[in-house]
C-alpha positions as CSV (number, residue, x, y, z in Angstrom):
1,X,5.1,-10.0,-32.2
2,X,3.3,-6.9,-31.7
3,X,4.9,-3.5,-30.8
4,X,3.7,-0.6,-29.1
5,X,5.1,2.8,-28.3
6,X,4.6,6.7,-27.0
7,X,2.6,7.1,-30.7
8,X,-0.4,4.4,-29.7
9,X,0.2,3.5,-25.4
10,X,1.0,5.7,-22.8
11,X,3.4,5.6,-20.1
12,X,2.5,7.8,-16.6
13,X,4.3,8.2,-13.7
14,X,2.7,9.3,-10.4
15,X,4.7,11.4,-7.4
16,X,3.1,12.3,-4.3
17,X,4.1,15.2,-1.7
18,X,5.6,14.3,1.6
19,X,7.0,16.7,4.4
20,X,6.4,19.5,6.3
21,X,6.0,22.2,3.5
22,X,4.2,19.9,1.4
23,X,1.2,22.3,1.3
24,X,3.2,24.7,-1.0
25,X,4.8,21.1,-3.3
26,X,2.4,19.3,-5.6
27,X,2.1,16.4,-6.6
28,X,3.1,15.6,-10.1
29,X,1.8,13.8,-13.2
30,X,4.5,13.0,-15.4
31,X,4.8,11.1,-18.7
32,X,7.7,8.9,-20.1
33,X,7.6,10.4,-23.9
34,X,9.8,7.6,-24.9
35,X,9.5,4.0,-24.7
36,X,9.0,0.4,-26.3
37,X,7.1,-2.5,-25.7
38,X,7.0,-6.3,-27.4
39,X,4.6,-8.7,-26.8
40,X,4.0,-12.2,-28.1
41,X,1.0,-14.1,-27.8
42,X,1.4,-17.7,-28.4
43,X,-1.7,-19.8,-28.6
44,X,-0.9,-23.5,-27.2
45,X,-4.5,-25.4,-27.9
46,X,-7.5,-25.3,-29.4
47,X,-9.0,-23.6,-26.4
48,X,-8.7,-19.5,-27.6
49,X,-8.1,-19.0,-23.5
50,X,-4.6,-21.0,-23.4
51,X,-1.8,-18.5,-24.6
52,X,1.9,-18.3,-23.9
53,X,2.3,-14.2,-23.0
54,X,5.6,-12.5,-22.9
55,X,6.2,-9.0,-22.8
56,X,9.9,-7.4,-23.3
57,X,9.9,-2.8,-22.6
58,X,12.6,-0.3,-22.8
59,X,11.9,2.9,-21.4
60,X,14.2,5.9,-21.9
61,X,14.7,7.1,-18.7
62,X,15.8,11.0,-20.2
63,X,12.4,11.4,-22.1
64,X,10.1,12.4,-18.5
65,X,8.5,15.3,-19.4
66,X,5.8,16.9,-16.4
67,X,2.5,17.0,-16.9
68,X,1.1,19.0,-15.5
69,X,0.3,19.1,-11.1
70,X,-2.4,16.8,-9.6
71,X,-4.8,18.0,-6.9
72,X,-7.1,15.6,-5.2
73,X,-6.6,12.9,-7.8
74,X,-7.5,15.5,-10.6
75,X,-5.2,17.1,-13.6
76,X,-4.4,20.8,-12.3
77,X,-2.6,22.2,-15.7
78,X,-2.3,25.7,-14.3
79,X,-0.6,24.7,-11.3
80,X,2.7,24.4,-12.7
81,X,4.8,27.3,-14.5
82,X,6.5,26.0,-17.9
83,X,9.8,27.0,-15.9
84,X,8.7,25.0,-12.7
85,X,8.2,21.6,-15.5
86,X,11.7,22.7,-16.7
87,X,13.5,22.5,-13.1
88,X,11.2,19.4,-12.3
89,X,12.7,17.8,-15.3
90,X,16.2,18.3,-15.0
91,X,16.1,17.0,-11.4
92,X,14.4,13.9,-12.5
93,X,17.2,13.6,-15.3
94,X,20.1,14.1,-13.6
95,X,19.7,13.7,-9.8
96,X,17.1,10.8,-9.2
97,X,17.2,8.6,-12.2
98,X,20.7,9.4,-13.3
99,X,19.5,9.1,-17.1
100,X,23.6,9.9,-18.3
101,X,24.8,7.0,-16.3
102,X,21.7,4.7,-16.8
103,X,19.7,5.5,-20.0
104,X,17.7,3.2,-20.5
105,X,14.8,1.2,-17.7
106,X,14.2,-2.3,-19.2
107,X,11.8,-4.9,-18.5
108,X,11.1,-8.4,-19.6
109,X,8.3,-10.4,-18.3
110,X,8.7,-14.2,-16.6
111,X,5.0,-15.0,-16.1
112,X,1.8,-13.7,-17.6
113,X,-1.4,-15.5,-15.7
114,X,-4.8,-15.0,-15.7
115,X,-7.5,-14.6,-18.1
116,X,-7.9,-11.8,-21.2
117,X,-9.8,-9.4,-18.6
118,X,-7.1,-10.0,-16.3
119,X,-3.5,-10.8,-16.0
120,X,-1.0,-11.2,-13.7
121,X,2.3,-10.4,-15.0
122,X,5.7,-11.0,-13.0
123,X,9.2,-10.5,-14.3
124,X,12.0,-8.3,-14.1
125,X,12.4,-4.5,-13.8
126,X,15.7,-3.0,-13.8
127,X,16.1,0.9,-13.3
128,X,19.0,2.7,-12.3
129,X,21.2,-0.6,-12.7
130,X,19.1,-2.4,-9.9
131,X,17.0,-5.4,-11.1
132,X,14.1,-6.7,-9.0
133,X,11.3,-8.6,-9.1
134,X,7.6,-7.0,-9.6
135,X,4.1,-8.1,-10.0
136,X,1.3,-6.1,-10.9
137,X,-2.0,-6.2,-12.5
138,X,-3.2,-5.7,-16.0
139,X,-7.2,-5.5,-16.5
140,X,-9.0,-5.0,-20.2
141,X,-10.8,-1.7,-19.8
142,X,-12.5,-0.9,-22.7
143,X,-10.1,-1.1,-25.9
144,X,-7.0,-1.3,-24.0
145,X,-5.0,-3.2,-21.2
146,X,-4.4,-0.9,-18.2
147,X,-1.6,-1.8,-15.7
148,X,-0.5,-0.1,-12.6
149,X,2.2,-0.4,-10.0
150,X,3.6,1.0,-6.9
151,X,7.2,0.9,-6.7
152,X,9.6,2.1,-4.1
153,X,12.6,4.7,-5.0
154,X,14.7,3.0,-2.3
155,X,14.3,-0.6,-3.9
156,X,16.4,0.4,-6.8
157,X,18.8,2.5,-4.8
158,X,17.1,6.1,-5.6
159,X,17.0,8.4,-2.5
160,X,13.6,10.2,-3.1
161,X,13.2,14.3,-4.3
162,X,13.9,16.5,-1.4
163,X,14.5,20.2,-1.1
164,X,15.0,22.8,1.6
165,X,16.7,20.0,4.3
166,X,13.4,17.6,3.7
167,X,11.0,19.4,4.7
168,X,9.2,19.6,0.9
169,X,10.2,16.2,-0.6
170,X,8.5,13.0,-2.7
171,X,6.8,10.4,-0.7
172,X,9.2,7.0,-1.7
173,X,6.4,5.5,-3.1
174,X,5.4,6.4,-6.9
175,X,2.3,4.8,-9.3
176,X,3.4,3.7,-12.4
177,X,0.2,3.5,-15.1
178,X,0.4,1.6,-18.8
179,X,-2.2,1.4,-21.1
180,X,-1.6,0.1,-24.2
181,X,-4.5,-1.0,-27.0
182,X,-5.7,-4.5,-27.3
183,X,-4.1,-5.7,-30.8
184,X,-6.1,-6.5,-33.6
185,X,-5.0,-10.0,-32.8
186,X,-6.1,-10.6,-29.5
187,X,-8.9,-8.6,-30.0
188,X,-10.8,-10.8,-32.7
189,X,-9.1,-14.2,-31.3
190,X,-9.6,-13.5,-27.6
């Protein structure tokens, strides 16, 4: 079994600016500082290509720290006062993921398809004590496996960011990006 966490993979999370004041919101870059994922690679033949993949994360939903503002697709660091990140924080916290009440974000693969440049992985996500299926890519790119995922708020029962009666809120829709390294393992095997 191979592990990974926050001190060799990264964990971002994506928000985007919806509404009619949206041209003084930003949209934000934030990090999950806390999290950890198993995988198991099981070969079944002779042929290196045939493995059985599962892969089993826990993310603490309280460890969301902002990084910083994004503009056009680009990091803005000086966007964002350390007292805006604060705020931004505590309202991820408390009000949209409810991190007291649900503290942890867990989820454990069903099927990983595909090839070593490419998988397809599908399995269970539950956040905010909602459980649904996803399915999302994961592509080699470089020395790591890179995965990204839409997800909508309302799917797991979370009503969105909004501020000054919705007229500067988050678009439902956030990107979810993993990259963890390839393993020693896989790496001389696959």
């Amino acid at each position: 079994m191979l592990k990974f966490d926050s001190s060799n993979s990264e964990c971002s999370i994506f928000t985007f600016k919806d509404g009619l004041l949206s041209a003084a919101a930003h949209d934000l870059k934030i990090r999950v500082s806390k999290f950890e994922i198993e995988t198991q690679w099981i070969q079944l033949g002779d042929d290196l290509s045939e493995w059985d993949i599962s892969i089993k994360a826990v993310f603490d939903a309280g460890s969301l720290k902002t990084v910083c503002a994004m503009s056009n697709g680009k990091e803005a660091f000086g966007a964002l006062k350390a007292s805006d990140r604060d705020d931004i924080e505590k309202n991820i916290s408390s009000s949209v993921l409810k991190s007291e009440q649900y503290p942890k974000v867990r989820f454990s693969s069903s099927t990983v398809s595909g090839n070593v440049d490419a998988l397809r992985i599908k399995g269970k996500l539950t956040l905010c004590g909602v459980t649904r299926t996803i399915v999302f890519p994961a592509v080699r790119q470089n020395r790591n496996y890179v995965a990204e995922m839409v997800l909508s708020q309302p799917d797991f029962g979370i009503k969105p960011f909004s501020a000054l009666l919705g007229t500067m809120k988050i678009k439902p829709e956030i990107k979810v990006r993993m990259s963890i390294p390839l393993s020693l393992k896989t790496d001389k095997n696959i």
